[in-house]
DSSP file (Angstrom, degrees, kcal/mol; ACC not computed):
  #  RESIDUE AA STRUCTURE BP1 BP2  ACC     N-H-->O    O-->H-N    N-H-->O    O-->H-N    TCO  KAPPA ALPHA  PHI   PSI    X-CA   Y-CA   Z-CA
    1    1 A X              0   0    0      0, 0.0     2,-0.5     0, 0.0     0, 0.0   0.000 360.0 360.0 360.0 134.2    0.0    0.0    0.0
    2    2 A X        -     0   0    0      2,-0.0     2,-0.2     0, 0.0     0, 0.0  -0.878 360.0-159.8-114.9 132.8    1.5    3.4   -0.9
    3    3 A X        -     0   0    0     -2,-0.5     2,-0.3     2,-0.0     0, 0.0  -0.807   8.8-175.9-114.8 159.5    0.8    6.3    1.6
    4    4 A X        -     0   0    0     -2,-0.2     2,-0.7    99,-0.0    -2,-0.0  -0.909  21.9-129.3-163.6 145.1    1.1    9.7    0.5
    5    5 A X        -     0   0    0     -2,-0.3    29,-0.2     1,-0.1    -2,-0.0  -0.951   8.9-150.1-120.4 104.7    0.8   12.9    2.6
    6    6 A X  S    S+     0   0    0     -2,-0.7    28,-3.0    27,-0.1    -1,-0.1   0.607  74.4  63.7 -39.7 -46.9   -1.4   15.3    1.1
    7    7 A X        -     0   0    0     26,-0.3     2,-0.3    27,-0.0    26,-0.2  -0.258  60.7-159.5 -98.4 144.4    0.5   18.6    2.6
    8    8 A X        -     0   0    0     -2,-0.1     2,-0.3    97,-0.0    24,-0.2  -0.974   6.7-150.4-135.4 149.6    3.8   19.6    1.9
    9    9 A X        +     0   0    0     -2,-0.3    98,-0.8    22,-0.2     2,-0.3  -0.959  22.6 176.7 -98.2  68.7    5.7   22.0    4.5
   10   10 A X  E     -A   30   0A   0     20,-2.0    20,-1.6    -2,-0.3     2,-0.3  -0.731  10.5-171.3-108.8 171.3    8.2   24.2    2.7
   11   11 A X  E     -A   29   0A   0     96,-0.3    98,-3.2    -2,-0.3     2,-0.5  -0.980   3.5-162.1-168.4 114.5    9.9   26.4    4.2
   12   12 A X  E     +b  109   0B   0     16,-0.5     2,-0.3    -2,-0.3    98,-0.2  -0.843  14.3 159.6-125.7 142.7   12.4   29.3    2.4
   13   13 A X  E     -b  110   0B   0     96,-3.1    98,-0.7    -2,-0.5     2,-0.3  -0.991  21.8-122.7-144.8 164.5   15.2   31.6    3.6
   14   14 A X        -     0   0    0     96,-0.3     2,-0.8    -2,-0.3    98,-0.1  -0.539   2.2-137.2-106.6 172.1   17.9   33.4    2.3
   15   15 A X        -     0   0    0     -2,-0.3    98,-0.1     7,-0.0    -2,-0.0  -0.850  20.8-132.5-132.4 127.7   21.2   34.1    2.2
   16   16 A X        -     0   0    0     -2,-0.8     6,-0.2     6,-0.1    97,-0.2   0.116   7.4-147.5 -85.5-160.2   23.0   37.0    2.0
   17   17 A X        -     0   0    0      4,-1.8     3,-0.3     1,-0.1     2,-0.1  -0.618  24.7-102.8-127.3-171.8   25.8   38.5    0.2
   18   18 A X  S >  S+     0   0    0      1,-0.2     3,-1.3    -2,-0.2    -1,-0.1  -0.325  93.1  51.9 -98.9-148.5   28.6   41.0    0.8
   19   19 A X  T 3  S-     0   0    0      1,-0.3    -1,-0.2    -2,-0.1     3,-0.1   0.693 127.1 -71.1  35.5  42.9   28.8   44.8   -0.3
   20   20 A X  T 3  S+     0   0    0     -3,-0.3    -1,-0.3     1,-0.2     2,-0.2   0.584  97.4 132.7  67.7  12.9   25.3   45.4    1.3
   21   21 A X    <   +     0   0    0     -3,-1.3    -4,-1.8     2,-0.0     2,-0.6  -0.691  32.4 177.5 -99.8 149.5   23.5   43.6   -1.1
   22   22 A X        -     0   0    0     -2,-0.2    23,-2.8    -6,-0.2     2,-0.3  -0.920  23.9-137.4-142.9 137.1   20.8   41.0    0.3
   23   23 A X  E     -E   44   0C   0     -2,-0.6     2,-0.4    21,-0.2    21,-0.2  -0.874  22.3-178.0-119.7 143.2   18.1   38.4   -0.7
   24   24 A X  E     -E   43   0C   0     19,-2.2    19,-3.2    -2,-0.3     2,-0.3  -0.984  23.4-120.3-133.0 140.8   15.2   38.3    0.9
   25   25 A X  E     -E   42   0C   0     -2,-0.4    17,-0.2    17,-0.3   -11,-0.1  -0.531   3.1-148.2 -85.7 134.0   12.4   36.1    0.4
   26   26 A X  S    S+     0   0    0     15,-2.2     2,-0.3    -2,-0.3    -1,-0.1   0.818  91.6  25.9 -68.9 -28.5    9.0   37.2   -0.5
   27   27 A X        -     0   0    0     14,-0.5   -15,-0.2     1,-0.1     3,-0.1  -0.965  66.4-165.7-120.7 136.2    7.0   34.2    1.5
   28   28 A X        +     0   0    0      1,-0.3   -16,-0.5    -2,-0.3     2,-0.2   0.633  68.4   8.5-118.4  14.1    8.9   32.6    4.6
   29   29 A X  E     +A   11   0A   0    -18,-0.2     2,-0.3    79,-0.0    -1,-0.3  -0.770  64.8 156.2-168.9 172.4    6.8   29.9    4.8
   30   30 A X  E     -A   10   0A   0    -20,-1.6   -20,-2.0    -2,-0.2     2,-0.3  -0.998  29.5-118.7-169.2 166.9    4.2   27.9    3.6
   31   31 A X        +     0   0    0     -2,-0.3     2,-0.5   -22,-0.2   -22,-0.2  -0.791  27.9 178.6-116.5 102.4    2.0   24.8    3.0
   32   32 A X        -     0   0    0     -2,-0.3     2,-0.2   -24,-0.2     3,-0.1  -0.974  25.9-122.4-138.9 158.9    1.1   22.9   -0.6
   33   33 A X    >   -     0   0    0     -2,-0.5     3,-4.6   -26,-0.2   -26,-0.3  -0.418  38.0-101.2 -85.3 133.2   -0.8   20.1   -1.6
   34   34 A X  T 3  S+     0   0    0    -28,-3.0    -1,-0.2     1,-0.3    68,-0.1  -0.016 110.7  32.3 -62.5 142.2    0.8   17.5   -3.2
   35   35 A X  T 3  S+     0   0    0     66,-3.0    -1,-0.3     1,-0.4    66,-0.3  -0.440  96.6  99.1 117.8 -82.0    0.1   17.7   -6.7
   36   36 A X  S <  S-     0   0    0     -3,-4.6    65,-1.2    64,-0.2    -1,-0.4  -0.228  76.5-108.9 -67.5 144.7   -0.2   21.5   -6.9
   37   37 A X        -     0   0    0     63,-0.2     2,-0.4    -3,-0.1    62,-0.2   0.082  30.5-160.1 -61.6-168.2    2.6   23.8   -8.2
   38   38 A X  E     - F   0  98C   0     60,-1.3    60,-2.9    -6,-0.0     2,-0.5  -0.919   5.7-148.0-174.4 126.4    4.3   26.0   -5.5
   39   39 A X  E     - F   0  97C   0     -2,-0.4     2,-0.5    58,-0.2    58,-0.2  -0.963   2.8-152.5-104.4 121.2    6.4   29.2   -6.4
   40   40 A X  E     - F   0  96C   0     56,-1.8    56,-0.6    -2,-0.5     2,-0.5  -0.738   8.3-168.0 -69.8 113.5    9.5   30.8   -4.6
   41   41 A X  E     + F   0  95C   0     -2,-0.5   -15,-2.2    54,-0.2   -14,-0.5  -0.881   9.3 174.9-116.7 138.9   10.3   34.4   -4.6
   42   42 A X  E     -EF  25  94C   0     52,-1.8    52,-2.4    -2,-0.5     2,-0.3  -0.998  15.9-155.3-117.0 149.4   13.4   35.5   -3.6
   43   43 A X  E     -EF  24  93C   0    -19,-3.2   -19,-2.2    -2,-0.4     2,-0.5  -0.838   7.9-131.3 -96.7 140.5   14.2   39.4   -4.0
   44   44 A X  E     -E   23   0C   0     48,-3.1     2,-0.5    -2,-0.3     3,-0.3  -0.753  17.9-167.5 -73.7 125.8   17.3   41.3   -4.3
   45   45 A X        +     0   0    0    -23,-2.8   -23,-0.2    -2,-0.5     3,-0.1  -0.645  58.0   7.9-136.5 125.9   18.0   44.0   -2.6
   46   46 A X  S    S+     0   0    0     -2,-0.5     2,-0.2     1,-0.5    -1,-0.2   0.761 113.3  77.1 108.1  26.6   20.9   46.8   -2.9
   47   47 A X  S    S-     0   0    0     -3,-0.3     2,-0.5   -26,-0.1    -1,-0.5  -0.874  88.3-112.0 177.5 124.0   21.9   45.5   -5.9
   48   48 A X    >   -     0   0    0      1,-0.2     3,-1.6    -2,-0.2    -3,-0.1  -0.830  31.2-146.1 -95.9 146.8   21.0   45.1   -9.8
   49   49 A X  G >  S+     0   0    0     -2,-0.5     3,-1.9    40,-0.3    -1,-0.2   0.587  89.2  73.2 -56.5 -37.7   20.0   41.5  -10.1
   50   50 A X  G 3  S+     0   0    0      1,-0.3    -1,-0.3    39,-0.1    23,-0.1   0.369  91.6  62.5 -98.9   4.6   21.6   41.1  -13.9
   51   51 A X  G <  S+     0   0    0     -3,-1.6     2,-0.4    21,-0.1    -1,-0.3   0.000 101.2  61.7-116.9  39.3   25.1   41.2  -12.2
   52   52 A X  S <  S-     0   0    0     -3,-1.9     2,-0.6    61,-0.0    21,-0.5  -0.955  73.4-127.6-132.6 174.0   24.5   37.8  -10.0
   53   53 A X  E     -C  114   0B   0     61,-1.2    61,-4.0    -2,-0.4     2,-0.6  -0.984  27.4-142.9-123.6 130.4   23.8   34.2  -10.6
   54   54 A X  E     +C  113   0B   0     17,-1.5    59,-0.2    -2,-0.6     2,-0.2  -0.764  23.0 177.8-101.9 116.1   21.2   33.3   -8.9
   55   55 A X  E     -C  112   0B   0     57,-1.3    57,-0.9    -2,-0.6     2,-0.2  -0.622  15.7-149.5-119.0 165.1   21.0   29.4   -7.0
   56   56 A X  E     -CD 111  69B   0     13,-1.3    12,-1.4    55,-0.2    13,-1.4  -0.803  17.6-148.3-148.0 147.2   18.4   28.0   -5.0
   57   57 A X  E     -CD 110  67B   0     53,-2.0    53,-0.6    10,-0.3     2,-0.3  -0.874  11.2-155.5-102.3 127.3   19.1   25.2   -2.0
   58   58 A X  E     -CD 109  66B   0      8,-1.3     8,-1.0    -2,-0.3     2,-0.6  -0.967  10.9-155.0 -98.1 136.7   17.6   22.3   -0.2
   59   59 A X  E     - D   0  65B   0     49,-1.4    49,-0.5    -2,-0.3     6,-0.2  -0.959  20.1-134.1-125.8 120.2   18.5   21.5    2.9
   60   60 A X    >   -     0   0    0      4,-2.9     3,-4.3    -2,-0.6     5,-0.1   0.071  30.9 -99.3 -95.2-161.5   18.1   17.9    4.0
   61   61 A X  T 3  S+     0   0    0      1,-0.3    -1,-0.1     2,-0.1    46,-0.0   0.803 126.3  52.5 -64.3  -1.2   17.0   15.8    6.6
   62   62 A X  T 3  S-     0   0    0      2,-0.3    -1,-0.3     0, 0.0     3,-0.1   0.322 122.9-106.0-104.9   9.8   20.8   15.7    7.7
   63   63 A X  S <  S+     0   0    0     -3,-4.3     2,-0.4     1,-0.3    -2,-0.1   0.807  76.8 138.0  81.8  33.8   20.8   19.5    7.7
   64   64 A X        -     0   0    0     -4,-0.0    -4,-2.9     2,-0.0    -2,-0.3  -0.976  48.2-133.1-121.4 131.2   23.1   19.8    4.2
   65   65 A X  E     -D   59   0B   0     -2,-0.4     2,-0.3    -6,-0.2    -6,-0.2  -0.338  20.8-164.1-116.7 156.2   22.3   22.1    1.7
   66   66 A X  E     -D   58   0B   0     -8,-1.0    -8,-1.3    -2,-0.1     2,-0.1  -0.952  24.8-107.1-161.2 108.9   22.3   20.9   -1.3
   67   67 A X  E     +D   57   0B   0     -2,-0.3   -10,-0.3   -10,-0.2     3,-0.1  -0.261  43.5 162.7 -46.6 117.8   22.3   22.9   -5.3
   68   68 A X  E     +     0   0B   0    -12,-1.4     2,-0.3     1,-0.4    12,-0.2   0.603  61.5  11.7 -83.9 -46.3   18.7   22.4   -6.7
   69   69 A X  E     -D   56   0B   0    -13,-1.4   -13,-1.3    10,-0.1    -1,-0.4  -0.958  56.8-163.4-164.4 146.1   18.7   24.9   -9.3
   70   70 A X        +     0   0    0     -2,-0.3   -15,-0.2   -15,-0.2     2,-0.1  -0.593  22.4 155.2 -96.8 148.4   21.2   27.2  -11.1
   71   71 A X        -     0   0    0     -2,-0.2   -17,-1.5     7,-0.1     2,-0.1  -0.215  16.2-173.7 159.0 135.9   20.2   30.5  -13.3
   72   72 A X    >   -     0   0    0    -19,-0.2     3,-0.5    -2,-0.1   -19,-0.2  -0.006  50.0 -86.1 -94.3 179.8   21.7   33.6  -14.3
   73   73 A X  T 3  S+     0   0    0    -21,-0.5    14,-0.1     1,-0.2   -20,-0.1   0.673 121.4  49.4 -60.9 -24.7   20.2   36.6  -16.2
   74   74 A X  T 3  S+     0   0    0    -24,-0.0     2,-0.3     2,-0.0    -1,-0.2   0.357  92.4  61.8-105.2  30.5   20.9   34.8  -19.0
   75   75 A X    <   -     0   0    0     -3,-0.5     3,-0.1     1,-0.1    -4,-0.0  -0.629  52.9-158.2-126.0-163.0   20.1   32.0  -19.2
   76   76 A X  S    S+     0   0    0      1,-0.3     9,-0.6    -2,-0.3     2,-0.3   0.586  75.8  55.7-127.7 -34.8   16.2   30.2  -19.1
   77   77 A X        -     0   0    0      1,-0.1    -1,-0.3     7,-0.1     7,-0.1  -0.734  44.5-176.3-108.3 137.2   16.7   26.6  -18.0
   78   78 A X        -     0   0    0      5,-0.3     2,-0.1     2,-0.3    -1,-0.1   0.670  57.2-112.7-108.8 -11.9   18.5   25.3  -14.8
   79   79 A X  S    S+     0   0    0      1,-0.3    -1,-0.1     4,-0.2   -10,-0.1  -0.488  80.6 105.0 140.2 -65.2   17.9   21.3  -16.3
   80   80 A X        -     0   0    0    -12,-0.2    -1,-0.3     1,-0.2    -2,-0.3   0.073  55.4-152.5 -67.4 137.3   15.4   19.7  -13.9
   81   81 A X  S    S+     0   0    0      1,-0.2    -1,-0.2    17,-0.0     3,-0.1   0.583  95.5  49.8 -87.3   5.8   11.8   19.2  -15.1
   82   82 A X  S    S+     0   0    0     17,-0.1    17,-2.5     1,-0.1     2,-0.4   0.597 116.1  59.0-104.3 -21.3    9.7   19.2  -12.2
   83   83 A X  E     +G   98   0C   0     15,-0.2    -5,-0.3   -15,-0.1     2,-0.3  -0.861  60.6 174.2-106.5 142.9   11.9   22.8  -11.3
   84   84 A X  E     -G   97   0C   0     13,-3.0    13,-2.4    -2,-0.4     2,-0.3  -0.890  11.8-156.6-139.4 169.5   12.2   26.2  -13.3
   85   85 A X  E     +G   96   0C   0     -9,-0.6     2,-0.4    -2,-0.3    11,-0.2  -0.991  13.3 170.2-163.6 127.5   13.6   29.2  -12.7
   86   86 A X  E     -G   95   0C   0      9,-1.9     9,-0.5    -2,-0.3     2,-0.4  -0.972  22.7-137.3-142.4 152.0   13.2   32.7  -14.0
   87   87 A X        -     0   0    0     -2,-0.4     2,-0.5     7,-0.2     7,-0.2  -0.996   8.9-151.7-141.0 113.6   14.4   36.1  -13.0
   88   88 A X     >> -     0   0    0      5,-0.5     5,-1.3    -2,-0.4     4,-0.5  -0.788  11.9-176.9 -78.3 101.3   12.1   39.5  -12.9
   89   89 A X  T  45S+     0   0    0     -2,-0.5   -40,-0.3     3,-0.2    -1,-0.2   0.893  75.2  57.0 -88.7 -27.2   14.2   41.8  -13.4
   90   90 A X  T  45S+     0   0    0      1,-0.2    -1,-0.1     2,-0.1    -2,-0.0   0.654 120.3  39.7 -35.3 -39.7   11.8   44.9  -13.0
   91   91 A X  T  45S-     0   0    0      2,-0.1    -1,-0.2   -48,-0.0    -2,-0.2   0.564 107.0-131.1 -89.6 -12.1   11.2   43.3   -9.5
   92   92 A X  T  <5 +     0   0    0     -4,-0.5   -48,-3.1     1,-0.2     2,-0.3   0.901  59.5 152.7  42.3  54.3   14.7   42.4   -9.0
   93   93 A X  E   < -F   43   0C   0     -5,-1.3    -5,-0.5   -50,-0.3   -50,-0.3  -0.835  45.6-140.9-105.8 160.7   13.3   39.1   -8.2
   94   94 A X  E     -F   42   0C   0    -52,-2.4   -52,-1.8    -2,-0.3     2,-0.3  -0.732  23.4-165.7 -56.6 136.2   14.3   34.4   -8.2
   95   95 A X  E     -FG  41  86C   0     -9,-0.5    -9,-1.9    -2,-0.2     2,-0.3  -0.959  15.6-172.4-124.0 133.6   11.8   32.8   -9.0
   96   96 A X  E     -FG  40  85C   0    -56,-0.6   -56,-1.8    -2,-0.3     2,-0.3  -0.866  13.9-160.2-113.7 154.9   11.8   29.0   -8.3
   97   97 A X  E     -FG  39  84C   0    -13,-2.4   -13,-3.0    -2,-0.3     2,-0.6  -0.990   7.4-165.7-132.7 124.1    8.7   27.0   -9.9
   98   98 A X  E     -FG  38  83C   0    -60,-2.9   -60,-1.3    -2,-0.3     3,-0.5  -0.963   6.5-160.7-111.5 130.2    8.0   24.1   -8.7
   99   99 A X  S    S+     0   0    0    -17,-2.5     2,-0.7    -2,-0.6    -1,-0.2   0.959  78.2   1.6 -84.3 -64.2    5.5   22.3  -11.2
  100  100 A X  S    S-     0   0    0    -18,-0.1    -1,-0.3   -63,-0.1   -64,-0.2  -0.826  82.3-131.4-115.0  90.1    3.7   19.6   -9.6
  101  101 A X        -     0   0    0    -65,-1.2   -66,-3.0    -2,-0.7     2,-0.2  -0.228  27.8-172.6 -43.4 151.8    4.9   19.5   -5.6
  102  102 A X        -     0   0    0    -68,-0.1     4,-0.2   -67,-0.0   -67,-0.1  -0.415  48.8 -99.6-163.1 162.1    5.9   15.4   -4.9
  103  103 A X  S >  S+     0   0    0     -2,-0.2     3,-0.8     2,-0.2    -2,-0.0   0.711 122.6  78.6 -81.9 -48.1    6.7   14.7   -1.1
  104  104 A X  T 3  S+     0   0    0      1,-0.2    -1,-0.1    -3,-0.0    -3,-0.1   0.905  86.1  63.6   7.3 -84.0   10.6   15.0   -2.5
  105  105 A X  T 3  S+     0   0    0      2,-0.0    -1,-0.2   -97,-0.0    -2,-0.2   0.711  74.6 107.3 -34.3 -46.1    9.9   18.7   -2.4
  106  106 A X    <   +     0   0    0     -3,-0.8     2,-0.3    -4,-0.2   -96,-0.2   0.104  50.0  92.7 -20.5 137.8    9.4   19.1    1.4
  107  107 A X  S    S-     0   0    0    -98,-0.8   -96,-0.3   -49,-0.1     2,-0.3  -0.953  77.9 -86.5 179.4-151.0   12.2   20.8    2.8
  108  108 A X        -     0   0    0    -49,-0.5   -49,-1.4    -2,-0.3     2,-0.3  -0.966  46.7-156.2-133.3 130.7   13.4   24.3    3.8
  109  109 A X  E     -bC  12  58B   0    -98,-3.2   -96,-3.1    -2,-0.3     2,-0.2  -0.934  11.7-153.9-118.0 153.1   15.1   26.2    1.0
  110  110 A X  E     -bC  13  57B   0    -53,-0.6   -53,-2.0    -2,-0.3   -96,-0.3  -0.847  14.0-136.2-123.5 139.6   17.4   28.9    0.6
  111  111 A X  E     - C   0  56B   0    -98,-0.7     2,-0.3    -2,-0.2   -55,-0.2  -0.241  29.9-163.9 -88.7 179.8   17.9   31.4   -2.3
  112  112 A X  E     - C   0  55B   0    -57,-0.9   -57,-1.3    -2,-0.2     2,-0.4  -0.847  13.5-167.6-163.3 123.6   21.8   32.1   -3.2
  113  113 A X  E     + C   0  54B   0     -2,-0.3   -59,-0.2   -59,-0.2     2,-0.2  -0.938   7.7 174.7-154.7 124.0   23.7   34.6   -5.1
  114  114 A X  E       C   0  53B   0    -61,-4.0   -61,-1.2    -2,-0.4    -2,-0.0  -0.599 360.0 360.0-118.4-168.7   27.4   34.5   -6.4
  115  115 A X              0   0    0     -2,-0.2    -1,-0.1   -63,-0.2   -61,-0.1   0.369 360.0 360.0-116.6 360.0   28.8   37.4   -8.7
């Protein structure tokens, strides 16, 4: 018999960066049902967004963070198909998409930024 837990628990934070610049995440946490997509925003701020690359994190159940998704201003695709990733640049926001949330997904994730 396969059991399956309706709810998912994610949970987002960020990390910052040096020279004042910072990302902060628009939701810091929240609840979706497996099955439904589930969006991340993280913002920059103090900072133009088209001079980072922008990563996203998992951190698992042994508390190790772990790359998820990649993506730059240039680019559109970070590989994985159940995640995308797109960058507002008007908003100077990350956006992580997750397309149909799987129990997988659970975690707490952390936005990223290198130069």
């Amino acid at each position: 018999m396969l059991w399956r837990c309706p709810v998912l628990c994610i949970f987002i934070f960020s990390t910052g960066t040096s020279l004042d610049v910072y990302l902060e995440p628009v939701a810091k946490t929240f609840t979706v049902v497996a099955g439904d997509p589930a969006s991340f925003y993280c913002t920059v701020t103090g900072g133009d967004m088209k001079n980072y690359h922008m990563s996203w994190y998992k951190k698992n159940g042994t508390n190790a963070l772990f790359l998820v998704y990649k993506l730059n201003s240039n680019s559109t695709d970070g590989g994985k198909s159940n995640l995308k990733g797109k960058i507002n640049i008007s908003k100077n926001q990350f956006i992580l998409d997750i397309q149909k949330a799987t129990m997988k997904d659970a975690g707490t994730y952390y936005c990223g930024s290198d130069i």
